[in-house]
N, C-alpha and C positions, 0 to 999 in steps of 0.2 A: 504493500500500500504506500508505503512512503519511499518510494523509487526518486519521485520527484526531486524532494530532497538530497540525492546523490550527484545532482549536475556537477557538483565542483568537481568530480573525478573526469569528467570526461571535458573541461577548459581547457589544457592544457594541452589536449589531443584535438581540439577544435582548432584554437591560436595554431597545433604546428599544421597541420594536416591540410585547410581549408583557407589559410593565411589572414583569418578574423582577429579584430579588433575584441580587448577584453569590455567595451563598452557595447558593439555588436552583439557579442555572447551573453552581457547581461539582460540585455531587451529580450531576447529567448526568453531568460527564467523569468523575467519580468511578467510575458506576456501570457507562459504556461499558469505563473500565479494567480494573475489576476483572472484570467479563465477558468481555473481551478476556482477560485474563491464565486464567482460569478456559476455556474453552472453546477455546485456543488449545493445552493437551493434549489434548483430546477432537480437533481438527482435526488433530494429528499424524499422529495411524493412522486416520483417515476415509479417507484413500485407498487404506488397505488393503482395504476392503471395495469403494467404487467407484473408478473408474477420474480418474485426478487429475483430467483436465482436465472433468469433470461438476463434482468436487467445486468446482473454482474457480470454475464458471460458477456453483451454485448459491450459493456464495460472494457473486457479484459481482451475483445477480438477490436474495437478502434483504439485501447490501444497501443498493442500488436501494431496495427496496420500505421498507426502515429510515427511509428520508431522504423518500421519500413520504408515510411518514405524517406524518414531520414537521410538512413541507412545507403536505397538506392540512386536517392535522388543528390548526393554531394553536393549540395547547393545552399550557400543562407537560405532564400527562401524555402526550403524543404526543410532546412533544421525551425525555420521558426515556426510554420505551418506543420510541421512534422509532432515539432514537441510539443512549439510552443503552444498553439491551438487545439491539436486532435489528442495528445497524449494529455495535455493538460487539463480537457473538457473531460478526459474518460475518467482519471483520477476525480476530479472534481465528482462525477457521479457516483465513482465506486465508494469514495469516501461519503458522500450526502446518504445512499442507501444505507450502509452498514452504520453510521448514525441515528437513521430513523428506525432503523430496524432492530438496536439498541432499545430506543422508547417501547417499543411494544413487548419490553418485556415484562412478567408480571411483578418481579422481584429483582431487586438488585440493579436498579436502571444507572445511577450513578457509578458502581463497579464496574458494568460492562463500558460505558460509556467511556469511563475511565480505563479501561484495558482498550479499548479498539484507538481512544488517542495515543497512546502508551506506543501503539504497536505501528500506527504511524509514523509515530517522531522518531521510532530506532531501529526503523527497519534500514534504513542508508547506513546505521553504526555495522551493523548485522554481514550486507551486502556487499561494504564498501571495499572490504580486499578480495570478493570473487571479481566484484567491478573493475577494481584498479588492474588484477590480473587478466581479464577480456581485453582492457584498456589497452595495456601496455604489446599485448601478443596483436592486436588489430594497426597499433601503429607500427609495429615493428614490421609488419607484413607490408602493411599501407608503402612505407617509407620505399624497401625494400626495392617493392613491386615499381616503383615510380623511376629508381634507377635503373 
């Protein structure tokens, strides 16, 4: 869930790779943010009308498909429309569901609430050396491959 939050590992392989500006690269997280924070009401009551676990799958295939474009598109705009928009919208929802769906429990509504924030905030701690390790073996390939 808190993938989001791991950008800073992969700055460093943006500025070398794609030859961006660290001010460039912030307007990314910027934009995934504030689309996160925007669309993460609208994901709230998305389950009202489908059924949760569609809404998370649909969640978790845009955004897949967010980090694809990324991915095959090498281009700022793909990284910003890639992350920053589609990856960023999909988190925003996955987090608004499992929030709301938090509330509907009968007991313990604060604990869970409190455990699914928890699990947000450190999942990037969690992640953050298989990421660095993806990081580093993609740029080293990247590089490689260029000469």
């Amino acid at each position: 869930m808190g993938s989001l939050y791991a950008w800073p590992i992969f700055l460093t392989a943006y500025e070398t790779l794609m030859q961006l500006q660290r001010s460039q690269l912030s307007l990314v997280f910027s934009t995934a943010m504030g689309v996160f924070a925007c669309v993460m009401l609208a994901g709230s009551g998305l389950h009202a009308w489908l059924p949760t676990p569609r809404v998370a799958v649909l969640s978790m295939l845009s955004a897949a498909c967010g980090l694809l474009l990324v991915g095959y598109s090498g281009t700022y705009a793909g990284l910003l429309a890639g992350f920053g928009v589609i990856f960023g919208a999909s988190v925003g929802v996955g987090y608004g569901i499992s929030v709301s769906t938090a509330n509907l429990a009968a007991k313990h509504k604060g604990l869970i609430t409190g455990l699914i924030v928890a699990a947000f905030a450190t999942t990037p701690v969690f992640l953050a050396p298989l990421l660095k390790v993806g990081v580093i073996l993609s740029l080293s390939l990247s590089l490689s491959y260029a000469q």
